[in-house]
N, C-alpha and C positions, 0 to 999 in steps of 0.2 A: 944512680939518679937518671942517668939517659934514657937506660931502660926503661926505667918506670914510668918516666912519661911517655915513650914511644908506646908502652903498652896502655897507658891509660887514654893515647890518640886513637889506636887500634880499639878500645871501648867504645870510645862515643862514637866513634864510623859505624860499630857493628849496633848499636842504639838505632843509630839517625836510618840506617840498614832497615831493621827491622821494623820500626816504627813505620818508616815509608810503606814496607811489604802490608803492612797491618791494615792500613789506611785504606792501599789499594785493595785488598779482596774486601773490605768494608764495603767500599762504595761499590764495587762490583756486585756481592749479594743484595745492594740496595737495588740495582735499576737489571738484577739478573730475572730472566722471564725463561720457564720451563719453552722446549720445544713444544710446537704444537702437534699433531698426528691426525692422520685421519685422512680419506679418499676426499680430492677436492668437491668432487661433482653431489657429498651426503651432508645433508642440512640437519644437526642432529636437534629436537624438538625437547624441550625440557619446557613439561608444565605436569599439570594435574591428570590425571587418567577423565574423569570427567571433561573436562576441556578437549582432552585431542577427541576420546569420541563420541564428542559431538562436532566438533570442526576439525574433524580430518579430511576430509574430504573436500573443504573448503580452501586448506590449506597445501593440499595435493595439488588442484587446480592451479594455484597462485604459482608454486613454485616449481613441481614439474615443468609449466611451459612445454606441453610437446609439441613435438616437430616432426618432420618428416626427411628422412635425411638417405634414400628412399625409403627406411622402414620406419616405424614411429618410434620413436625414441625420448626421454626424462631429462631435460637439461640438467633438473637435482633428483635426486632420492630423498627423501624423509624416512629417518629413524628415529621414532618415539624413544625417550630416555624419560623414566617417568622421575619428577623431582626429588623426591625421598632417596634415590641413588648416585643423583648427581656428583654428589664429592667423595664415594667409595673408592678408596685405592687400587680395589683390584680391576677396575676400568678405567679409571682417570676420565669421564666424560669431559669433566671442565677443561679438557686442556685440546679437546678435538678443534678442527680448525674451522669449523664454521657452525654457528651455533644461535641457534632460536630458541628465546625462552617466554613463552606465554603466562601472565598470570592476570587473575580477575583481582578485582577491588577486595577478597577475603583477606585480611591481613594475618589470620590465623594458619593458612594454607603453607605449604611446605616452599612451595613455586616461590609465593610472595618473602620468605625469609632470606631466597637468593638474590633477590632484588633487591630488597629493602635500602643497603647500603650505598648503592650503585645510583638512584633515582631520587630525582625533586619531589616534590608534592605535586600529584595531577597524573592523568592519565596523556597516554601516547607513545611515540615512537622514541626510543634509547637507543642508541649505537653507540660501540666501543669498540678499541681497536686494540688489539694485544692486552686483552684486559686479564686476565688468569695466564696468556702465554704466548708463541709468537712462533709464526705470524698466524693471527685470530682476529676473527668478525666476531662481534658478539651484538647479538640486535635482541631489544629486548620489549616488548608489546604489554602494557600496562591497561585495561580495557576492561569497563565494569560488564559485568556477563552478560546483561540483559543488550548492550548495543553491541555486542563483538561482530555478530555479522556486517553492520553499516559500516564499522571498521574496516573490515579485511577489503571489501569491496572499493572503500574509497581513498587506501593506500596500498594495495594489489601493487603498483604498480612500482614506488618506491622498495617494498618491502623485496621484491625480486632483484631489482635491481641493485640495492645493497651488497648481497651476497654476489652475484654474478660479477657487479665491478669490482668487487674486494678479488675475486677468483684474476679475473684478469691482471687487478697490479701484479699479482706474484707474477703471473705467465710472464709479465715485464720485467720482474727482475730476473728470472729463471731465463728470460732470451740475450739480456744486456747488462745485468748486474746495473744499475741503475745509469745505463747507457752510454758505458763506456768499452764495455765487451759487444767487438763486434770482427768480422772478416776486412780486416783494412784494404789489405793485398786487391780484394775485389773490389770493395768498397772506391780504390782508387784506378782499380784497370776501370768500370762503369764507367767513371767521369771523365776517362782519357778517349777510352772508344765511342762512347755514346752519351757524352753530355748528358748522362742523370746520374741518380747515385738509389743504393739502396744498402739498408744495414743485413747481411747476411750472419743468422748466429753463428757460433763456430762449429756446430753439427750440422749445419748446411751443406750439399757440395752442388756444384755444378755441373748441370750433366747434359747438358749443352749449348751453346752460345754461335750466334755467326751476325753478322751484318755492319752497318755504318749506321753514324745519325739520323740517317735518313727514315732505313729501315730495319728491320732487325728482327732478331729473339733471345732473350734467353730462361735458360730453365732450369729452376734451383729443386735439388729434392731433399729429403730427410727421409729415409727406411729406418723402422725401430720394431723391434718385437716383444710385444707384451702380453710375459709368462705363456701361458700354455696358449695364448689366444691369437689370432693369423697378424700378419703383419701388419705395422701403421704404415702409410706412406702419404706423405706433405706436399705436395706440388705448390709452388710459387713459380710466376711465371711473368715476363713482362715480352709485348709483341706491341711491335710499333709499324707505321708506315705514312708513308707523305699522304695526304688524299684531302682538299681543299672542301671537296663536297660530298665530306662522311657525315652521314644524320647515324645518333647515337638511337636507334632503334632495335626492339627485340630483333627484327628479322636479319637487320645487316649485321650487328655483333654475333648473334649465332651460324650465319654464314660464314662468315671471318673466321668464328673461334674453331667451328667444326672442319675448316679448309685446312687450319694447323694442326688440330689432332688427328688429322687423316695422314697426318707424316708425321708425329713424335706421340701420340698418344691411342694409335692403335686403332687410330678409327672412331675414337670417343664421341659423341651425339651431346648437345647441350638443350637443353629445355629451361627457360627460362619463366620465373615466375613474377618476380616482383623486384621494381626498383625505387631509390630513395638517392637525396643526395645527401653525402656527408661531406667530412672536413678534408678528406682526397678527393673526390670527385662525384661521379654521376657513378652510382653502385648500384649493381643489378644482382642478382641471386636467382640459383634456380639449383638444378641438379644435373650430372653429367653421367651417361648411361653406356652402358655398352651391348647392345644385346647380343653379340656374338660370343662372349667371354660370362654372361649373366652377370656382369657387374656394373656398378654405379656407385654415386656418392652425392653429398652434397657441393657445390659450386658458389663461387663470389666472385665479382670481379669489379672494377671499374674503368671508367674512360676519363681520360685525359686527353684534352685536346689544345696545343699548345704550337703555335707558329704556323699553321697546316700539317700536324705532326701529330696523328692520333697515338694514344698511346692505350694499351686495353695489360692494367694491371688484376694476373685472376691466377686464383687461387681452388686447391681443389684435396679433397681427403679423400684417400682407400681406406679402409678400418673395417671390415666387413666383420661383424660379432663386436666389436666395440664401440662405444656410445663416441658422438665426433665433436658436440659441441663445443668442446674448450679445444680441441685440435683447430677448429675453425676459428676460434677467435685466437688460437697462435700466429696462424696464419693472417689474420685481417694487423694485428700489431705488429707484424714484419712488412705489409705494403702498407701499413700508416710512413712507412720510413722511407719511402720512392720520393725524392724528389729531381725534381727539370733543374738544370741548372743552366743561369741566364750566360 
């Protein structure tokens, strides 16, 4: 009799056991989302072959964005996926990570069947986030044919923008894991030597540092090699100095900047193009050249000026054969994180 109930205890554990196991992989295939795949910087286009050519070229415009960074360069590429293939296994489109899907008012159309489910009644802009897989943009453009140009023209700007901030949250978790991966060690020498603080990610390193509050530098790099193609290299960099009657102009910041790279940067030349303020500072951009070495890149930086304590946080990419714009906005999400501390 002992036995049998020790054994029929031994039952209902392995019951309550299994049940529980059940439950949990249930709920998990519920809210489980296919990886997503795909090169961040390619916006893959699923509409109608009609559609893209007639507005490819429109939609090239929008989303390319080029730049010059000194060569001209695609912030995205566009890959037509025409709709009829979309959900083929043997490419998985629906699961690429950044995804444009154009359809007109036909509701007969192959486009419009991938939408259908996904949208209200009424034309406009759709956005979805991990919507077939993760982490995925899905933007989806509903526009009777006859007005799609007045469209593309008077949401251009939304419509880039979508993709581009979706591209940078990852850069944010891929630097901080939702910002709590960061170089503390540094993190807390900064606050003890120089009264600011900055999140360095963990493939950051230091590769040189000297001064007091007053004045100072230091200089954080990242070298990475991508495949058969020349080296990346990251420059983050903060240079500070007392000076009561520093005006934030082209001519004295690129005197400053190029007085430093004549001792850590080889001589580097700065050319500055255009500035704007944001939520760090007075941010200037332009491009940093080398003509002795034939090399250059693009450049960011900004100023801070706090106590009589200029402070010039800048930023800078090597990448020569590789496209730099998400390097650059790696960079501008690691000096969003500089701050003065009172």
């Amino acid at each position: 009799m002992k036995y049998s109930k020790l054994f029929n205890n031994v039952c209902v554990k392995i019951i309550i056991f299994s049940t529980t196991i059940f439950i949990f992989f249930i709920s998990c295939n519920i809210n489980f989302k296919p990886i997503a795949f795909g090169p961040r910087d390619v916006i893959n286009v699923v509409t109608d072959s009609s559609v893209w050519n007639s507005y490819r070229s429109s939609l090239e415009e929008i989303l390319w964005d080029t730049r010059y960074y000194p060569s001209f360069e695609h912030v995205f590429d566009l890959e037509f996926t025409p709709s009829e293939n979309f959900w083929e296994k043997r490419t998985d489109f629906w699961r690429r990570h950044n995804i444009l899907i154009i359809s007109t008012d036909d509701t007969a159309s192959s486009t419009y069947n991938i939408v259908k489910n996904h949208i209200s009644d009424g034309f406009g802009i759709y956005i979805f986030k991990d919507l077939w897989a993760s982490p995925q943009i899905v933007v989806m453009l509903i526009v009777e044919e006859n007005k799609f140009d007045d469209f593309l023209k008077e949401n251009s700007t939304e419509i880039f923008n979508t993709f581009f901030d979706d591209v940078s949250e990852r850069l944010f978790y891929i630097l901080y894991k939702d910002g709590d991966q960061y170089q503390e060690i540094i993190y807390d020498l900064f606050k003890a030597d120089y009264n600011f603080s900055i999140k360095f990610p963990h493939y950051y390193v230091i590769s040189g540092r000297s001064g007091t509050e007053d004045s100072g530098y230091v200089i954080g790099v990242q070298h990475m090699r991508s495949g058969t193609h020349n080296a990346i290299s990251r420059y983050i960099s903060v240079i500070w100095k007392t000076d009561p009657d520093f005006l934030p102009s082209f001519d004295n910041i690129t005197k400053w900047r190029d007085s430093f790279a004549s001792t850590y940067f080889e001589g580097d030349k700065l050319i500055l193009k255009d500035s704007i303020s944001d939520s760090l500072g007075l941010k200037f951009e332009g491009l940093w050249q080398n003509p002795e070495q034939g090399a250059g890149g693009p450049w960011q930086g900004w100023i801070i000026i706090h106590n009589d304590i200029v402070y010039l946080v800048e930023t800078h990419v090597f990448s020569p054969g590789n496209k730099k714009s998400f390097y650059l906005e790696e960079l501008r999400l690691i000096a969003g994180t500089f701050q003065i501390l009172e």
